[in-house]
Backbone as CSV, one residue per row, in Angstrom:
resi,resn,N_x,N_y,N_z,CA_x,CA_y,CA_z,C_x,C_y,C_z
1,UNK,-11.738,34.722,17.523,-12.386,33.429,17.569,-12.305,32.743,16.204
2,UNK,-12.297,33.383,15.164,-12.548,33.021,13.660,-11.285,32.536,13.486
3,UNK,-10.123,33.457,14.243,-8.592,32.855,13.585,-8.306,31.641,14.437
4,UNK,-9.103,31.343,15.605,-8.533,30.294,16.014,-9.310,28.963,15.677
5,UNK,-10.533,29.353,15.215,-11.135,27.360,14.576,-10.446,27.782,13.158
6,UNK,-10.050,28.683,12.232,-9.275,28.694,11.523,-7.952,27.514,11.286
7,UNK,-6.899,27.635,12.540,-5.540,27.545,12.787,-6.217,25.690,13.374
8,UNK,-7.068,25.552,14.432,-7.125,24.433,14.602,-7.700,23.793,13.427
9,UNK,-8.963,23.988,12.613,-9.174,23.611,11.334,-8.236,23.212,10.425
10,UNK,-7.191,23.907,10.241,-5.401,23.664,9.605,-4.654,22.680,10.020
11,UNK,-4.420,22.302,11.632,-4.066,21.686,12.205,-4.831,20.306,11.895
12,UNK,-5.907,20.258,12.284,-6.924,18.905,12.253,-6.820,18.113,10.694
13,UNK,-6.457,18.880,9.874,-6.530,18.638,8.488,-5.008,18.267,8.228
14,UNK,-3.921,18.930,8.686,-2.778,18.352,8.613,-2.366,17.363,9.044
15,UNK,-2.876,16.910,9.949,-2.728,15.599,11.362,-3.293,14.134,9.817
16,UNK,-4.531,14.481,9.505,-5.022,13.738,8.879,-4.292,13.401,7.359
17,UNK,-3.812,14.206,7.176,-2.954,13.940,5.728,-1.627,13.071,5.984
18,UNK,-1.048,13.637,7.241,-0.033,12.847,7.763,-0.010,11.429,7.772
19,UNK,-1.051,11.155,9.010,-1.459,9.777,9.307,-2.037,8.819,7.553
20,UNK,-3.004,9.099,6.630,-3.413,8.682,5.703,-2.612,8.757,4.655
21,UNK,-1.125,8.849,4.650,-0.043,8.832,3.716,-0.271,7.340,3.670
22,UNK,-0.030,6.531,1.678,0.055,5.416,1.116,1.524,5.712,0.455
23,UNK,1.357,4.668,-0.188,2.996,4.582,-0.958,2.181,3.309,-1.734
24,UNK,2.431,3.420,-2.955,2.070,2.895,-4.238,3.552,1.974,-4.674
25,UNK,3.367,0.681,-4.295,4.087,-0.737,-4.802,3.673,-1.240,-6.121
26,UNK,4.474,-1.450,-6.496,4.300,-2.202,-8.025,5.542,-3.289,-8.053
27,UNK,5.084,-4.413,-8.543,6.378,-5.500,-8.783,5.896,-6.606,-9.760
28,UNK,7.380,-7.415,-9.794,6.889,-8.422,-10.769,6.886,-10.148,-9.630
29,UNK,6.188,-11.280,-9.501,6.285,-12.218,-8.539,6.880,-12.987,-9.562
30,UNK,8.166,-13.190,-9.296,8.965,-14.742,-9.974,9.014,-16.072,-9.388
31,UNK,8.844,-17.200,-9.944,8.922,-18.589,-9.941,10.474,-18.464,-9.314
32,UNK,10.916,-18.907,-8.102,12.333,-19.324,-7.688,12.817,-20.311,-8.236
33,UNK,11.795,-21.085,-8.655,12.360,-22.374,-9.751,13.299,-22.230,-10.938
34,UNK,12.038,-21.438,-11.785,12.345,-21.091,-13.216,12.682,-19.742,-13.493
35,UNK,12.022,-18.683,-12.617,12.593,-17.149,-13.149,11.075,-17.125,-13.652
36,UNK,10.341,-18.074,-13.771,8.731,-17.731,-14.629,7.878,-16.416,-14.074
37,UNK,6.731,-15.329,-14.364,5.821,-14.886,-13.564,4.705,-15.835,-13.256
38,UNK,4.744,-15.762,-11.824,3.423,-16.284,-11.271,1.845,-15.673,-11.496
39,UNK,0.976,-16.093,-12.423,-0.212,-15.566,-12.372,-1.026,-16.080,-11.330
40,UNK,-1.788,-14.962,-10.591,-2.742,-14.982,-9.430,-2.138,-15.527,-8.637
41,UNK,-0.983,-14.985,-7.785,-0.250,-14.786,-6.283,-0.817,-13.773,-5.735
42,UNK,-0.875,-14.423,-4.646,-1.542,-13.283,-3.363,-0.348,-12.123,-3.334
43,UNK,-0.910,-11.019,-2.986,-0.009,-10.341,-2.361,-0.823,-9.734,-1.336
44,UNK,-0.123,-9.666,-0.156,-0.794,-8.900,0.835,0.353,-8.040,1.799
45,UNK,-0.922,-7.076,2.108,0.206,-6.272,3.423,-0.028,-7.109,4.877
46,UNK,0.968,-7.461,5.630,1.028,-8.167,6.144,0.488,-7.629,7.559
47,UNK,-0.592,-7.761,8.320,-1.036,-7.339,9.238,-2.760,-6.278,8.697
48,UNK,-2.716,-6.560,7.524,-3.861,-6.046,7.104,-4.855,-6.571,6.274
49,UNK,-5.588,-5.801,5.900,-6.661,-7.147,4.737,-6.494,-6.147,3.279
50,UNK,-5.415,-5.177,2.770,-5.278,-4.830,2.082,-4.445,-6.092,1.304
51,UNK,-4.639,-5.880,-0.070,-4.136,-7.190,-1.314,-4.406,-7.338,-2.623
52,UNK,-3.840,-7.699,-3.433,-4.504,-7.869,-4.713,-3.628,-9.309,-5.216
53,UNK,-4.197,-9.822,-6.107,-3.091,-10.679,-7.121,-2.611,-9.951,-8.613
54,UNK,-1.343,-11.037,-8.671,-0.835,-10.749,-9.512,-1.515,-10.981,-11.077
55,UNK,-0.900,-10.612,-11.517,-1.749,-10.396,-13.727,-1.211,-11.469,-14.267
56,UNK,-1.326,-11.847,-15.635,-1.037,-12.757,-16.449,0.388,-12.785,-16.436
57,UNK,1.104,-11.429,-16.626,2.765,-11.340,-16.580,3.841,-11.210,-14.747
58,UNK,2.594,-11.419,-14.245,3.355,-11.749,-12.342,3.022,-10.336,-12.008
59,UNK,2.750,-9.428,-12.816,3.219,-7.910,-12.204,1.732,-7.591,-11.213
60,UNK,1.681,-6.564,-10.088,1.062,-6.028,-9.237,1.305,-4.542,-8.887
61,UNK,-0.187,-4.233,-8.723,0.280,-2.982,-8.079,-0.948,-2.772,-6.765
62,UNK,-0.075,-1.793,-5.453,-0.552,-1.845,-4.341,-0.451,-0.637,-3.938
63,UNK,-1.569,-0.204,-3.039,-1.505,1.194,-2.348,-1.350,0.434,-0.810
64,UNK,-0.089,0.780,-0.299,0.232,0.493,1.160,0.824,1.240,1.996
65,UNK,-0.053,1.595,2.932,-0.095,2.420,4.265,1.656,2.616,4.402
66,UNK,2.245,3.949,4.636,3.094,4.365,4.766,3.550,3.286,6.243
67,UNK,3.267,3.153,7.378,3.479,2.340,8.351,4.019,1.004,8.113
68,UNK,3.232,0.491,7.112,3.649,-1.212,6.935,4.798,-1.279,5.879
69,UNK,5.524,-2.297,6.524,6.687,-2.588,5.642,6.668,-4.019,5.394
70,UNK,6.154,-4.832,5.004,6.282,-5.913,4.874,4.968,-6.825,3.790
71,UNK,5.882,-6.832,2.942,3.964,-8.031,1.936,4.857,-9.070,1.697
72,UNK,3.542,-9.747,2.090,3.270,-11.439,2.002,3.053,-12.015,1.165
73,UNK,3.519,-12.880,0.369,3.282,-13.180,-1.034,2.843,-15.059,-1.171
74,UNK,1.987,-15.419,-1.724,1.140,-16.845,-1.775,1.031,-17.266,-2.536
C-alpha cells in the first residue's frame, strides 16, 4: 500500500512539473522607424494576462508558459 501512494505521489508530482514548465524571454523592442528602443511597450503573451513593459533601453524580460507562442507588443 505504502509503495503504491508512493509511485502515484511520483506520478502526481511529475504530471505537475510537466504542465507548469515557463521559458524565460528577454528582448530588446525597436522603433521600425529609427532602430530607437521603445520605453514602456507593452509586451504581452497573447491569450493571457501575463506582461510587463519595456525599460529605459527597450529591453524586457518574461516568464511564458511553455504552451504560448506568440507576444503582443504595444
Amino acid at each position: 500500500m505504502k509503495r503504491l501512494t508512493y509511485v502515484l505521489l511520483c506520478f502526481a508530482i511529475s504530471i505537475g512539473m510537466a504542465v507548469a514548465q515557463n521559458t524565460r524571454v528577454t528582448g530588446t523592442v525597436l522603433s521600425a522607424d529609427d532602430g530607437e528602443p521603445v520605453i514602456g511597450a507593452s509586451v504581452m503573451v497573447k491569450g493571457t494576462a501575463i506582461g510587463t513593459i519595456t525599460n529605459i533601453d527597450g529591453q524586457f524580460e518574461l516568464n511564458v508558459p511553455s504552451s504560448s507562442r506568440t507576444l503582443m507588443i504595444s
